[in-house]
N, C-alpha and C positions, 0 to 999 in steps of 0.2 A: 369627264370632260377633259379637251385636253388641253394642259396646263399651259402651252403659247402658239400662238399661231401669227409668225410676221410674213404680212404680204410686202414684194417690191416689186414693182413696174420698173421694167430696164424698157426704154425707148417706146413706154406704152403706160397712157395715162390712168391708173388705176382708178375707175368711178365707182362710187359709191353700192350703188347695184355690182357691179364685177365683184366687189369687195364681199357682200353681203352673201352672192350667191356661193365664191368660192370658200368663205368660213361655212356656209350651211352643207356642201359638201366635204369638204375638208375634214368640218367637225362630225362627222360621223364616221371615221376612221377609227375612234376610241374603241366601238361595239367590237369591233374584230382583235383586238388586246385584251389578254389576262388583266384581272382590276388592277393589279399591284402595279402595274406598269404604265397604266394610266395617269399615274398622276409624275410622273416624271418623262414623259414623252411630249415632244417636241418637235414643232413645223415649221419650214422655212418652203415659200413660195414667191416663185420669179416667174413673172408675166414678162415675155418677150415680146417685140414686135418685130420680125424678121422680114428686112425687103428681099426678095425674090428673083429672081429673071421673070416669076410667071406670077408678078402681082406682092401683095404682103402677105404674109404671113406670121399666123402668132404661135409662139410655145410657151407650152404650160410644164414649169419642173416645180415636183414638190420635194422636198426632203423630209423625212421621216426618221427623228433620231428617237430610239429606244433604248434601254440600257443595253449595250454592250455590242450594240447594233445600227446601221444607218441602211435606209430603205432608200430609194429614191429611184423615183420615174418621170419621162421627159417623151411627152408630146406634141406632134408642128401639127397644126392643120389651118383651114381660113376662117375659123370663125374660134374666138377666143374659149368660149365657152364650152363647145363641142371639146377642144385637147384640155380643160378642166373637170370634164366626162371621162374621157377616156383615161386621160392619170390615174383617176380616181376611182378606175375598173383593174388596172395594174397595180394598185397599191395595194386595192382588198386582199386580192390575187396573194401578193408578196407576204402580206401582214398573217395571212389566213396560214399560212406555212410557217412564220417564227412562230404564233400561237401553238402550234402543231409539234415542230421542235421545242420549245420549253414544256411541253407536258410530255412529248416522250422523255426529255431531261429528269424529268421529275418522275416517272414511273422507272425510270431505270435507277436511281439515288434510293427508291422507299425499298 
């Protein structure tokens, strides 16, 4: 699991469902990390609400700190949820490669 996850609402009211839905995606970013590094990896998420020329729009940025490493993806789209999808298709993305360089790390050290 991963050891913090803080949401903050910049000009967008965090409700309790946003809150819930965005830890039950968030929190499964751990599966794609090595264990060891689970338990010291750490999330910072900022719900935006961005006005527009063509209406509002919201962005979703997460940060993904891991040792020795900071991840982070940032999505606009009009519905809050859909750019808390699509983050969190970019971050596998991201995660799934440090995963990949620390074992090639490791098979080049043995």
């Amino acid at each position: 699991m991963i050891a913090s996850i803080d949401i903050t609402g910049i000009k967008y009211d965090v409700n309790e469902k946003t809150q819930k839905y965005v830890r039950e995606k968030v929190g499964k970013l751990d599966r794609y990390v090595p264990a060891h590094v689970r338990k010291s990896m750490t999330v910072d998420v900022k719900l935006k609400e961005v006005n527009r020329d063509h209406g509002n729009k919201y962005e979703a940025e997460v940060i993904v700190r891991v040792p020795n490493k900071t991840i982070t993806a940032v999505d606009t789209t009009m519905n809050m949820m859909a750019a808390v999808d699509i983050v969190e298709a970019k971050l596998i993305a991201q995660l799934k490669k440090y995963k990949d360089s620390l074992i090639r790390q490791k098979i080049s050290l043995a």
